[in-house]
GURO-769579 format. One record per residue: residue in three letters; residue number from 1; z negated, x negated, y of N, C-alpha, C in turn. Coordinates in nm, 4 decimals, m for minus. Each point is the difference from the previous one (the first is absolute). Layout:
# residues N
+---------+-----+----------+----------+----------+----------+----------+----------+----------+----------+----------+
| residuo | num |      n_w |      n_u |      n_v |     ca_w |     ca_u |     ca_v |      c_w |      c_u |      c_v |
+---------+-----+----------+----------+----------+----------+----------+----------+----------+----------+----------+
|     Ala | NUM |        Z |        X |        Y |        Z |        X |        Y |        Z |        X |        Y |
...
+---------+-----+----------+----------+----------+----------+----------+----------+----------+----------+----------+
//
This chain:
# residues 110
+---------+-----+----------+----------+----------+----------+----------+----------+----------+----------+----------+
| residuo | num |      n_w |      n_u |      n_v |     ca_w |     ca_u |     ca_v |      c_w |      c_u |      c_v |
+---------+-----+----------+----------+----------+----------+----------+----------+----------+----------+----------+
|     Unk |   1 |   4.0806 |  m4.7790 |   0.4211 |   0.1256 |  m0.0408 |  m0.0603 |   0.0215 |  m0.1489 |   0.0208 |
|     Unk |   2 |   0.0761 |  m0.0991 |  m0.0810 |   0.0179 |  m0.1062 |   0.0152 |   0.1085 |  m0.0249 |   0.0656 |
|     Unk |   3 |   0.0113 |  m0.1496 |   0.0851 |   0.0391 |  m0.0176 |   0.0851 |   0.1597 |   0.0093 |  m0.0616 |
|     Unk |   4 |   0.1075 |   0.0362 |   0.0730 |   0.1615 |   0.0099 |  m0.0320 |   0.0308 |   0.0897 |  m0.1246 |
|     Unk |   5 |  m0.1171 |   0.1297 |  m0.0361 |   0.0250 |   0.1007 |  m0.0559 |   0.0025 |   0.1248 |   0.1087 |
|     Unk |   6 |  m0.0386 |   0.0226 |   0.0645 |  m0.0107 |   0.1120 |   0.0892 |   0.0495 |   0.0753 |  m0.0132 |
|     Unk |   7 |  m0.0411 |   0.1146 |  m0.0623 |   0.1368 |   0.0840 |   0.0029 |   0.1102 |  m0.0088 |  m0.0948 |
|     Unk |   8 |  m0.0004 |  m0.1061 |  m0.0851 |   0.1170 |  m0.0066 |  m0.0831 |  m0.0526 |  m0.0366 |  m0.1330 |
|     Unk |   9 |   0.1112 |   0.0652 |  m0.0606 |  m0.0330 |  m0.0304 |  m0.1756 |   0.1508 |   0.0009 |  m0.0377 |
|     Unk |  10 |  m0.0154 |  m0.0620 |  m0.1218 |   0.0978 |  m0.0412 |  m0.0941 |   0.0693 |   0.1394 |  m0.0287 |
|     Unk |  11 |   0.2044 |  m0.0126 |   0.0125 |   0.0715 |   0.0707 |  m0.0254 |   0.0261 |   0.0332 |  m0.1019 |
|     Unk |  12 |  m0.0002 |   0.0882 |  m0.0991 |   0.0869 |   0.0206 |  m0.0949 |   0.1714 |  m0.0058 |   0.0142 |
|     Unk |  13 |   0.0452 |  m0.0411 |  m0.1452 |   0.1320 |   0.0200 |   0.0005 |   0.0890 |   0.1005 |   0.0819 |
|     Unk |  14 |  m0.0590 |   0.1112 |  m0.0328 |   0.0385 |   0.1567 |   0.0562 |  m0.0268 |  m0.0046 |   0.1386 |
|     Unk |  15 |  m0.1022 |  m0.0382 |   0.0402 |  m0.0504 |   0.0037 |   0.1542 |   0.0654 |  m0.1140 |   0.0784 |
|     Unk |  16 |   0.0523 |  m0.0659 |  m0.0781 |   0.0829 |  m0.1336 |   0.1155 |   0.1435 |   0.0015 |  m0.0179 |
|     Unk |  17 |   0.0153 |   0.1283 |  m0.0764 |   0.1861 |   0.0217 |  m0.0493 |   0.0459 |   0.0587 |   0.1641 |
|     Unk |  18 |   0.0863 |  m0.0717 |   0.0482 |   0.0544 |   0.0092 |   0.1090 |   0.0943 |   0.1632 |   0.0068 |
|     Unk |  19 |   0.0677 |   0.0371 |   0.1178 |   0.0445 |   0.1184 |  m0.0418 |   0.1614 |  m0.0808 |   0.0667 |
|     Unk |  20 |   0.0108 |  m0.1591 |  m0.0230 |   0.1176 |  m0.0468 |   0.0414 |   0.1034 |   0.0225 |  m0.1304 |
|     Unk |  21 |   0.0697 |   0.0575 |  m0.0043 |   0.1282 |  m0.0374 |  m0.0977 |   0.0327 |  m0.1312 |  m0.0856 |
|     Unk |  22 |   0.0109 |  m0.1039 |   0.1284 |   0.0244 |  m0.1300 |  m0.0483 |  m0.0963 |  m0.0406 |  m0.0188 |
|     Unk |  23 |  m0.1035 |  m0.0002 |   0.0058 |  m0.0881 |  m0.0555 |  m0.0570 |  m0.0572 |   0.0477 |  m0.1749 |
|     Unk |  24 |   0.0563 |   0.1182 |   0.0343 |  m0.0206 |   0.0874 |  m0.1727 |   0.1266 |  m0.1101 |  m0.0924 |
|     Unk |  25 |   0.0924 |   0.0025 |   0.0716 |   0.0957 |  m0.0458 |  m0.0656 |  m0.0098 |  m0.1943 |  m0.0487 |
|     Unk |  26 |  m0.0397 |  m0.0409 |   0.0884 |  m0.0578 |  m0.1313 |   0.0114 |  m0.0768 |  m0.0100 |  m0.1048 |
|     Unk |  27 |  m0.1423 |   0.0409 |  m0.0351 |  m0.0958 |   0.0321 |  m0.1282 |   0.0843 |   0.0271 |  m0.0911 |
|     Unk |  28 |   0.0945 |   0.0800 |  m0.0146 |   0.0532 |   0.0554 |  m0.1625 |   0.1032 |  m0.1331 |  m0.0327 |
|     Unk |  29 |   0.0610 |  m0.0630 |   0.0849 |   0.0545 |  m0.1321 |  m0.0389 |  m0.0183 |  m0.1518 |   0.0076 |
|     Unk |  30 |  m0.1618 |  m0.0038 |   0.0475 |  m0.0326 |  m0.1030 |   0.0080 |  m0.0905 |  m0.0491 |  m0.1502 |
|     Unk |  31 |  m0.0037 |  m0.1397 |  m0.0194 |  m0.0134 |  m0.0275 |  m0.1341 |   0.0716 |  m0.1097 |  m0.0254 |
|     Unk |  32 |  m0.0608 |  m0.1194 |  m0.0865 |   0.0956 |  m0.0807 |  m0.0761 |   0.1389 |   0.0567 |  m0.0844 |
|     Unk |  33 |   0.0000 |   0.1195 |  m0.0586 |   0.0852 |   0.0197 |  m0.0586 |   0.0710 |   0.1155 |   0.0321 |
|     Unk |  34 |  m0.0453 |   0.0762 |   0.0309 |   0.0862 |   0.1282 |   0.0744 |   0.1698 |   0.0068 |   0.0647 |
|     Unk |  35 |  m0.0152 |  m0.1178 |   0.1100 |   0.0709 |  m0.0104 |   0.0570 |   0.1378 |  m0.0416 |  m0.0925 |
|     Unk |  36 |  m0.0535 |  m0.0890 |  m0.0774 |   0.0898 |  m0.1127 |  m0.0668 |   0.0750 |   0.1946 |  m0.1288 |
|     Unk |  37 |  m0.0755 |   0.0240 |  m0.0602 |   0.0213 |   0.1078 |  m0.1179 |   0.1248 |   0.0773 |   0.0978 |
|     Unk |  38 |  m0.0408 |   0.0299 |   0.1432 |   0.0622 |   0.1256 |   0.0268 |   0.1582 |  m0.0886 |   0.0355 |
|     Unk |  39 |  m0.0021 |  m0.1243 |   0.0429 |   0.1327 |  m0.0313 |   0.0473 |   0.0605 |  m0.0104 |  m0.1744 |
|     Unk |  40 |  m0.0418 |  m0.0110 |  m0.0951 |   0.0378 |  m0.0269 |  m0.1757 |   0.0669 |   0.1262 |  m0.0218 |
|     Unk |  41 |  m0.0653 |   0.1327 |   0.0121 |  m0.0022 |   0.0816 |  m0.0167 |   0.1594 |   0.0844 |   0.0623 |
|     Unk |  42 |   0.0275 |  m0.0769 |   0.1085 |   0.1552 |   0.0111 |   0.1491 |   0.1160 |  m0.0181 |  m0.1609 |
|     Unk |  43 |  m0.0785 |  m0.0864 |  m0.0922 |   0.1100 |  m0.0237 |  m0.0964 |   0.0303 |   0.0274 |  m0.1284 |
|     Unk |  44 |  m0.0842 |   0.1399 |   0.0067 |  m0.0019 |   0.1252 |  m0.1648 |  m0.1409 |   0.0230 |  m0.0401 |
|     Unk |  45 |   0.0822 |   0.0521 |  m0.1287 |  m0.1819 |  m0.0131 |  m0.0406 |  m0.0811 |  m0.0667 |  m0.0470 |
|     Unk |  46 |  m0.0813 |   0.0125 |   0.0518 |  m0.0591 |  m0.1128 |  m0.0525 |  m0.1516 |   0.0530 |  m0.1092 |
|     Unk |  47 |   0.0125 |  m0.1309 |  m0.1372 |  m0.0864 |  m0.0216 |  m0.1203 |  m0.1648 |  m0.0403 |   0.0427 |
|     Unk |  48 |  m0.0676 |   0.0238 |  m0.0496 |  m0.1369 |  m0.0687 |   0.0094 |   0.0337 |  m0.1647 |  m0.0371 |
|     Unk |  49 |   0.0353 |  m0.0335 |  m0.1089 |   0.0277 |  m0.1359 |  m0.0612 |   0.0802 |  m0.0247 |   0.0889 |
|     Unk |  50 |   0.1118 |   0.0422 |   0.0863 |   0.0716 |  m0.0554 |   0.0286 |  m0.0381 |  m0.0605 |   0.1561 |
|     Unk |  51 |  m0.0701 |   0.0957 |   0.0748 |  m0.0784 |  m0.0564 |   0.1178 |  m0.1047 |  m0.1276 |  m0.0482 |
|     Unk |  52 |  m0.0593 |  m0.0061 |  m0.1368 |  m0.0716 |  m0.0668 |   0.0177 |   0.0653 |  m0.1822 |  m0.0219 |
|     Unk |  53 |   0.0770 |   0.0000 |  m0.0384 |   0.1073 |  m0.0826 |   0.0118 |   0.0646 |  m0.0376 |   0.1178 |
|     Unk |  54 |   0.0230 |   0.0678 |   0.0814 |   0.0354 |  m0.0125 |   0.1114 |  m0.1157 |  m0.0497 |   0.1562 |
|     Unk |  55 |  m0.0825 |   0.0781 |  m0.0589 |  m0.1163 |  m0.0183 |   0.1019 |  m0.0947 |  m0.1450 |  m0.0496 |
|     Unk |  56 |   0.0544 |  m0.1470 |   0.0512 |  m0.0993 |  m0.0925 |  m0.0698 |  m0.1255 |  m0.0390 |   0.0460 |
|     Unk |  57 |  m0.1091 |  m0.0100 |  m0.0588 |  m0.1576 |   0.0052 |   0.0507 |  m0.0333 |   0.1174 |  m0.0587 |
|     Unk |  58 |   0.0563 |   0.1407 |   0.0147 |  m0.0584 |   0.0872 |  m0.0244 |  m0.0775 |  m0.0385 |  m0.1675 |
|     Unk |  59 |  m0.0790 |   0.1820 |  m0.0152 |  m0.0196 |  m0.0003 |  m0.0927 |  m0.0128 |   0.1401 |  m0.0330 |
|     Unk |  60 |  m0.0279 |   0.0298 |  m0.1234 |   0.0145 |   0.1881 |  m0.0220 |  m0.0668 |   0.0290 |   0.1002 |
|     Unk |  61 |  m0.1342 |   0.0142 |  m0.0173 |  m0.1018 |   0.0853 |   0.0632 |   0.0490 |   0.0240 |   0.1896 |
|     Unk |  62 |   0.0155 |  m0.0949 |   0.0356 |   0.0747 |  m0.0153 |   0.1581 |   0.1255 |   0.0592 |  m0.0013 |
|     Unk |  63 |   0.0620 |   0.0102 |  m0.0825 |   0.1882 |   0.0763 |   0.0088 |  m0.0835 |   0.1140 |  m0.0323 |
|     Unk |  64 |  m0.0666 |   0.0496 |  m0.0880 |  m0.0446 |   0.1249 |  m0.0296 |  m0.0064 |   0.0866 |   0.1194 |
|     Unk |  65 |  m0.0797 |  m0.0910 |   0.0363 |  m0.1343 |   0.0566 |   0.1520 |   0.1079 |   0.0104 |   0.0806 |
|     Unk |  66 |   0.1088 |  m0.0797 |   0.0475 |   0.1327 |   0.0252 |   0.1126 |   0.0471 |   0.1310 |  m0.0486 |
|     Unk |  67 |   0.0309 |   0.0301 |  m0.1133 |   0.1160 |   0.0836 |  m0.0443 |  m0.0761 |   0.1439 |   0.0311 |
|     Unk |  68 |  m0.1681 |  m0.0046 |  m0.0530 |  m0.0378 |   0.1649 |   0.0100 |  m0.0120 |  m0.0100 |   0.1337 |
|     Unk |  69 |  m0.0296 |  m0.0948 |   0.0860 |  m0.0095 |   0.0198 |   0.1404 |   0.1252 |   0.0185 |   0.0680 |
|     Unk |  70 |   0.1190 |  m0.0026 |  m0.0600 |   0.1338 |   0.0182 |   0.0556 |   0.0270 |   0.1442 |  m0.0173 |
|     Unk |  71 |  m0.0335 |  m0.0156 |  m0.1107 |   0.0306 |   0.1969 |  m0.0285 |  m0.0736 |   0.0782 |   0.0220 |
|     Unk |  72 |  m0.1256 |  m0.0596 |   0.0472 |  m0.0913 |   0.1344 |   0.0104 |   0.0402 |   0.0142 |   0.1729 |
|     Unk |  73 |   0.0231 |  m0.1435 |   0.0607 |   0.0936 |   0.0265 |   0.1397 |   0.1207 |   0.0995 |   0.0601 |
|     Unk |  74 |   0.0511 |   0.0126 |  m0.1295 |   0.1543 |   0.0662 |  m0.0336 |   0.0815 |  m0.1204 |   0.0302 |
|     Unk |  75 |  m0.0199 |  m0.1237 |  m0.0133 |   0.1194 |  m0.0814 |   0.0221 |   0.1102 |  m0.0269 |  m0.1306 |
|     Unk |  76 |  m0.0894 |   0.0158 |  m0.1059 |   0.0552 |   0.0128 |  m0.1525 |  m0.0160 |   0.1130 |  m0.0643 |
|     Unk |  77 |   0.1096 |   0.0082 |  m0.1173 |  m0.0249 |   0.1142 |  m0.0664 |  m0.0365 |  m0.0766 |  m0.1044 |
|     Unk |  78 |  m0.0517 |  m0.0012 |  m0.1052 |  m0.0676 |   0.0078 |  m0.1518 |   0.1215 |   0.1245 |  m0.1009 |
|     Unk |  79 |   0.0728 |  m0.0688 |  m0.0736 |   0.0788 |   0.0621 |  m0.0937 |  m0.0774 |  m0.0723 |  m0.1360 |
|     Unk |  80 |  m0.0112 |   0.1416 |  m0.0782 |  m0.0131 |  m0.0769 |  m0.1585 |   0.1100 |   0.0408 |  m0.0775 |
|     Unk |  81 |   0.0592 |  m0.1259 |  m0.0997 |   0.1338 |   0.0264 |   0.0002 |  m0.0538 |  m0.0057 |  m0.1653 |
|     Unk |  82 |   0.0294 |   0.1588 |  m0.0492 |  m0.0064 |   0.0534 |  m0.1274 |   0.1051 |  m0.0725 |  m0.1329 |
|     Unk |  83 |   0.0544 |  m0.1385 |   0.0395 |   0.0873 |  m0.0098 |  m0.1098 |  m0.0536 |  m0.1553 |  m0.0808 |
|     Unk |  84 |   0.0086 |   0.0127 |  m0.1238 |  m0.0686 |  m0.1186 |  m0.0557 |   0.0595 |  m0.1138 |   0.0402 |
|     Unk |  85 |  m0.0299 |  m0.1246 |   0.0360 |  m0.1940 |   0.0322 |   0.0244 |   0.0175 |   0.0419 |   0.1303 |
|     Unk |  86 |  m0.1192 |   0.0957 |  m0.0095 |  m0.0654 |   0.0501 |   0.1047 |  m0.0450 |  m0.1079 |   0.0871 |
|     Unk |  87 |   0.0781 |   0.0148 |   0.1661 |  m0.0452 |  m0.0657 |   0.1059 |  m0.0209 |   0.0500 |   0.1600 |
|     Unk |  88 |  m0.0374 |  m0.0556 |   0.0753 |   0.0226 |   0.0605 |   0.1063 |   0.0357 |  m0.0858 |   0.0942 |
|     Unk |  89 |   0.0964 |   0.1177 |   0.1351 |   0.0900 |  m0.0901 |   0.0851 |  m0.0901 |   0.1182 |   0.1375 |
|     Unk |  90 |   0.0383 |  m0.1527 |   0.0869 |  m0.0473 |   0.0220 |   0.1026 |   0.1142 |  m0.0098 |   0.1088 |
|     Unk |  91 |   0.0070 |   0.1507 |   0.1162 |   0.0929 |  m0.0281 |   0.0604 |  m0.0306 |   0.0485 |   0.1609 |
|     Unk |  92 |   0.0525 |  m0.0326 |   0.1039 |  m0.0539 |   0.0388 |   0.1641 |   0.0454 |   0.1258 |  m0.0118 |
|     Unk |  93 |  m0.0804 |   0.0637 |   0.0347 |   0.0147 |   0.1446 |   0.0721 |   0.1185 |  m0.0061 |   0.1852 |
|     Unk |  94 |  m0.0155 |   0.1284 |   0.0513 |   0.0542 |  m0.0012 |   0.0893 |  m0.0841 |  m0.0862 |   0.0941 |
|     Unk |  95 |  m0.1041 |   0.0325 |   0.0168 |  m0.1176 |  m0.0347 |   0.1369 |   0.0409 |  m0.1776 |  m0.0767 |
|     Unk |  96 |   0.0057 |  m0.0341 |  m0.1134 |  m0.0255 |  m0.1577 |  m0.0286 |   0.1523 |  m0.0480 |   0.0410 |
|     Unk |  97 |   0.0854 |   0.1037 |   0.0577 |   0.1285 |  m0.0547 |   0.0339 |  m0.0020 |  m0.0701 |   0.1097 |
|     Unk |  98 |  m0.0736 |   0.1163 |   0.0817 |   0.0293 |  m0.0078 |   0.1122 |  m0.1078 |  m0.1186 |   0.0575 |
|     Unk |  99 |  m0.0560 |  m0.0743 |  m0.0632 |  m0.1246 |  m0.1126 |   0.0410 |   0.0674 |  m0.1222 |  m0.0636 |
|     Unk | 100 |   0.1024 |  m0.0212 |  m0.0693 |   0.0521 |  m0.1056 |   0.0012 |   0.0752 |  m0.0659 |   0.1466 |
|     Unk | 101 |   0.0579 |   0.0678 |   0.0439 |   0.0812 |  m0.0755 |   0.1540 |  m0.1332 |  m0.0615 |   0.0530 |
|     Unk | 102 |  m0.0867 |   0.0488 |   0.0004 |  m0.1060 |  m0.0470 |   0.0596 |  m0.0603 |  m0.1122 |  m0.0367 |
|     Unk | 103 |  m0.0505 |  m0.0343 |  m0.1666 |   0.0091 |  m0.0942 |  m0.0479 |   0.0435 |  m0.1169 |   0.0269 |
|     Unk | 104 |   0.1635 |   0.0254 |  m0.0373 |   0.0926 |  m0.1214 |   0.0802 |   0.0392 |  m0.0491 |   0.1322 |
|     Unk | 105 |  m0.0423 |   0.0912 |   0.0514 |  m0.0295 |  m0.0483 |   0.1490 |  m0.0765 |  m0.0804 |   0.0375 |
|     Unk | 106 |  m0.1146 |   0.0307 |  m0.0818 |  m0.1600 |  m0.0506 |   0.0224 |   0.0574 |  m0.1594 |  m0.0716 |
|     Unk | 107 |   0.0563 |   0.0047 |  m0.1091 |   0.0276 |  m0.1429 |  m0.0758 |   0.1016 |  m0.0950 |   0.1122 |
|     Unk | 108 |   0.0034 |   0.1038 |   0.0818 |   0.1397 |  m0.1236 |   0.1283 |  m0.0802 |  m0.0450 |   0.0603 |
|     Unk | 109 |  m0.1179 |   0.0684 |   0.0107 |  m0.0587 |  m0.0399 |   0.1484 |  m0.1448 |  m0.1057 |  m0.0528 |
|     Unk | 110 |  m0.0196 |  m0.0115 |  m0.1057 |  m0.0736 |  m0.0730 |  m0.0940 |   0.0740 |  m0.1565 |  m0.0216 |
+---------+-----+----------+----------+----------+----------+----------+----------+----------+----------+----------+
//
């Protein structure tokens, strides 16, 4: 074996997922944009166009990638809103309630 492998090999995702809480929780809101969507979000519902307006730098593909990673978290829900035109609003779930205090805490101490 080579030297400072001994015994060890490379983790998978799954195999290095901690069984800490906060640290689960840490991963589902860490991100350039996550954080920023979910405190937006403290203030209705929120549009695809309309985050992307709000969020500057971004771009689709990156708000995309935040948003299914928010909801597939449960921090967002995904509504498609059946009335012409057809759009969809994005809004915090309970669990995405309760991770805002935290947020802004984190923004005091920042």
């Amino acid at each position: 074996m080579a030297e400072g492998t001994i015994g060890q090999r490379k983790l998978t995702t799954v195999e290095a997922a901690s069984d800490c809480p906060a640290e689960a929780l840490l991963r589902s809101v860490s991100g350039k944009w996550k954080p920023r969507i979910i405190l937006l979000a403290t203030q209705g519902p929120l549009r695809f166009s309309q985050l992307l307006r709000a969020l500057e730098g971004s771009n689709k593909q990156s708000t995309t990638d935040a948003l299914r990673e928010l909801e597939g978290d449960g921090l967002l829900d995904r509504v498609v809103i059946r009335q012409k035109p057809l759009h969809v609003e994005y809004t915090l779930t309970a669990r995405g309630m309760q991770v805002v205090p935290l947020l802004k805490s984190m923004e005091h101490l920042g």
